[in-house]
ZAMARGU-4260 file (C-alpha; in steps of 0.2 Angstrom, whole numbers, plus 5000, padded with zeros to 4 digits):
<rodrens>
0) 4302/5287/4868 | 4295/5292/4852 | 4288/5280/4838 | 4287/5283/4821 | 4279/5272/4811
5) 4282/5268/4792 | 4275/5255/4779 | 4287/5246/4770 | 4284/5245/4752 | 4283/5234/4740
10) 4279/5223/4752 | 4268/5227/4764 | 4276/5227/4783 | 4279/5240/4796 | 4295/5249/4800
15) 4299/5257/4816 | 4311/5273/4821 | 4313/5275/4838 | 4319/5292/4843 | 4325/5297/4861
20) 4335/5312/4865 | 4340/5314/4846 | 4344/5298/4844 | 4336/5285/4833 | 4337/5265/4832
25) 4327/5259/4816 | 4318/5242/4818 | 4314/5232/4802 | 4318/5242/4788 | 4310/5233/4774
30) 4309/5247/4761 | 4318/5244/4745 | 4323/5262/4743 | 4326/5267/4761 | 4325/5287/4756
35) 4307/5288/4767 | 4317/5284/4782 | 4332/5292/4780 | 4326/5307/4774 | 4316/5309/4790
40) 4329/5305/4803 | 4341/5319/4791 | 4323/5333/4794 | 4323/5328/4810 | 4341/5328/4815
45) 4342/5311/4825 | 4358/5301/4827 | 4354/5283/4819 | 4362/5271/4836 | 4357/5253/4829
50) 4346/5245/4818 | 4335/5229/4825 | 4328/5215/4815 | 4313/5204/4824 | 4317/5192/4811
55) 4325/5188/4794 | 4310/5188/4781 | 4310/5198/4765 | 4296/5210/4769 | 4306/5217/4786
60) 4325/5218/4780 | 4325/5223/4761 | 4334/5241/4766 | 4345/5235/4784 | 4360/5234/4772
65) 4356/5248/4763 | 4352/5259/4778 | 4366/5251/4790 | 4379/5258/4776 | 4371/5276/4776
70) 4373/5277/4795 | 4387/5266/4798 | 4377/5256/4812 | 4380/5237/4818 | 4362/5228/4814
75) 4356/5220/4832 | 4345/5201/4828 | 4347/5183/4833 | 4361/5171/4829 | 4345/5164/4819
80) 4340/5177/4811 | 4358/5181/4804 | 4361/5163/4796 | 4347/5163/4788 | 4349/5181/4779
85) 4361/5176/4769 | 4353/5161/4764 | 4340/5166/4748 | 4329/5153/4754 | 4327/5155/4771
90) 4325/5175/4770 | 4312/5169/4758 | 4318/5181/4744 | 4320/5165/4732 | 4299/5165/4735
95) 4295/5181/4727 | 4292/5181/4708 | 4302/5199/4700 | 4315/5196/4716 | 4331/5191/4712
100) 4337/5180/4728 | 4348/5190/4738 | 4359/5187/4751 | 4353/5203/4766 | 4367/5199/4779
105) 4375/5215/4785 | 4392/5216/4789 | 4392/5225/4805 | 4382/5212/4818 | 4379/5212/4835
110) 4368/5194/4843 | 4354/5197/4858 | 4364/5183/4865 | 4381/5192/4866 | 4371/5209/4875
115) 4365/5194/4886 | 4347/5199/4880 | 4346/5215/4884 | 4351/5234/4879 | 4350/5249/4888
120) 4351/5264/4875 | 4349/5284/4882 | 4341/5276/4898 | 4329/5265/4889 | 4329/5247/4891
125) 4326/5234/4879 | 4325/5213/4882 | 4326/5203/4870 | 4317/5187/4868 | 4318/5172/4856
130) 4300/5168/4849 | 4304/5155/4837 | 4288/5149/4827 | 4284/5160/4814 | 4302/5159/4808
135) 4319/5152/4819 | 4326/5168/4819 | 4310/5176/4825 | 4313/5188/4842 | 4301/5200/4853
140) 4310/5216/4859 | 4302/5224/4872 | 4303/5238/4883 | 4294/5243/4901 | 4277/5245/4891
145) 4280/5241/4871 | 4281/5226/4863 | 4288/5224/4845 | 4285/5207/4842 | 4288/5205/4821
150) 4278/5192/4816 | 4276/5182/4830 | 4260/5191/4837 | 4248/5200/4824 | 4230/5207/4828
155) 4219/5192/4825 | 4227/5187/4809 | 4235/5170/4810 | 4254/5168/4812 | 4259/5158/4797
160) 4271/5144/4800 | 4272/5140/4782 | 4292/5146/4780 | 4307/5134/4776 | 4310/5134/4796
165) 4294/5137/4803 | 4288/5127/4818 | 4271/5125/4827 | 4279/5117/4842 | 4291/5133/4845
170) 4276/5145/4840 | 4266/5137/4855 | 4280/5140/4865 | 4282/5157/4861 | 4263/5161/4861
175) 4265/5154/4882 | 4278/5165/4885 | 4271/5182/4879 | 4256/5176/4890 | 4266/5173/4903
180) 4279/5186/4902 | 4270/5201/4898 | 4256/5214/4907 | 4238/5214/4897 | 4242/5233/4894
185) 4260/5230/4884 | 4256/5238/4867 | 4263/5228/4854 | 4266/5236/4839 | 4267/5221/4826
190) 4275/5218/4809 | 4260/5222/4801 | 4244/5230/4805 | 4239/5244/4819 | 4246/5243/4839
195) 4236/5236/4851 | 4239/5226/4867 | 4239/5212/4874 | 4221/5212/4882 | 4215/5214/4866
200) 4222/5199/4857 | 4220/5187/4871 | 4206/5174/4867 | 4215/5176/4851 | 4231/5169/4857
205) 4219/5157/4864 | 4211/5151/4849 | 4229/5146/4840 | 4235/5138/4855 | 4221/5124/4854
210) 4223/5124/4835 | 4242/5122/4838 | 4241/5107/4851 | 4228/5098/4840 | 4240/5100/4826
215) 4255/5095/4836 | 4245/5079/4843 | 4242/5072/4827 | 4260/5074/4821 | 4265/5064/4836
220) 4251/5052/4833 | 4257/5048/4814
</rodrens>
């Protein structure tokens, strides 16, 4: 499987076409004018299959209905991430001065809970896992040795729990279960930045599990 990387813009985020056997499945299209994107998968002749959303944030859905009419493809996410698209303040578009709040849902939808969290597409398989934290809808899609994992996991930058439905408690949660789920060597190619893996954001991880418990022990102090 082939990945091709673009930067979302105006907002800063990454975008992700995966090609296999001519066909394409497009995670997090966050460009207002989806043209970079499209006009690559047209050069290159692919078949657009699906488009995937690791959550519901402005930056990483801007283009999915945009993009999903082009190709006529059902947009794959969490029951989550869906409820809160069309809601201005929960998709955080209501935040951003110059934006007009915008309702993103798509109308073609498919929940990780209806595949029972899991897709197998040209003989690759993805799971699906919820990672709730940085935002409710929030989900990691991994294959045998790739990890997409939004905002959830960024290369030793905070994950911001600052949203309307953020939560530190299900942020820990989520940070133990990539630890305990997943091989050192998984690369993980995150919402924004460079890949890396695991291995390399470990003590990391580390470091904003104790910030996360000592936060959540004084909530439950109070």
């Amino acid at each position: 499987m082939r990945i091709e990387v673009f930067v979302n813009e105006p907002l800063d985020s990454n975008c992700y076409v995966l090609e296999h056997d001519s066909h394409a499945i497009v995670v997090d299209p966050g460009c207002v004018d989806v043209s970079l994107v499209a006009d690559y998968i047209a050069q290159h002749a692919l078949v657009v299959d699906y488009i995937i959303l690791t959550h519901e944030h402005i930056d990483h859905v801007q283009g999915v209905k945009r993009l999903a009419e082009r190709f006529g493809v059902e947009v794959i996410a969490s029951a989550e991430c869906f409820e809160a698209l069309a809601d201005p303040y929960l998709n955080l578009s209501a935040e951003y001065p110059g934006v007009e709040p915008q309702n993103y849902l798509p109308d073609r939808i498919i929940t990780i809970d209806s595949l029972g969290g899991r897709l197998v597409w040209n003989g690759v398989e993805f799971r699906f896992f919820a990672t709730q934290g940085h935002s409710a809808g929030s989900i990691c899609i991994a294959t045998s040795d790739v990890l997409f994992s939004g905002d959830t996991l960024l290369e030793k930058i905070k994950t911001y729990t600052t949203a309307p439905n953020s939560s530190i408690v299900e942020l820990r949660d989520s940070f133990l279960m990539i630890k305990n789920t997943f091989s050192p060597t998984q690369i993980v190619y995150p919402g924004h930045g460079i890949p890396f893996t695991l291995k390399d954001v470990e003590p990391f991880i580390d470091v904003q599990m104790r910030l996360l418990d000592r936060k959540i022990d004084r909530l439950q102090q109070k």
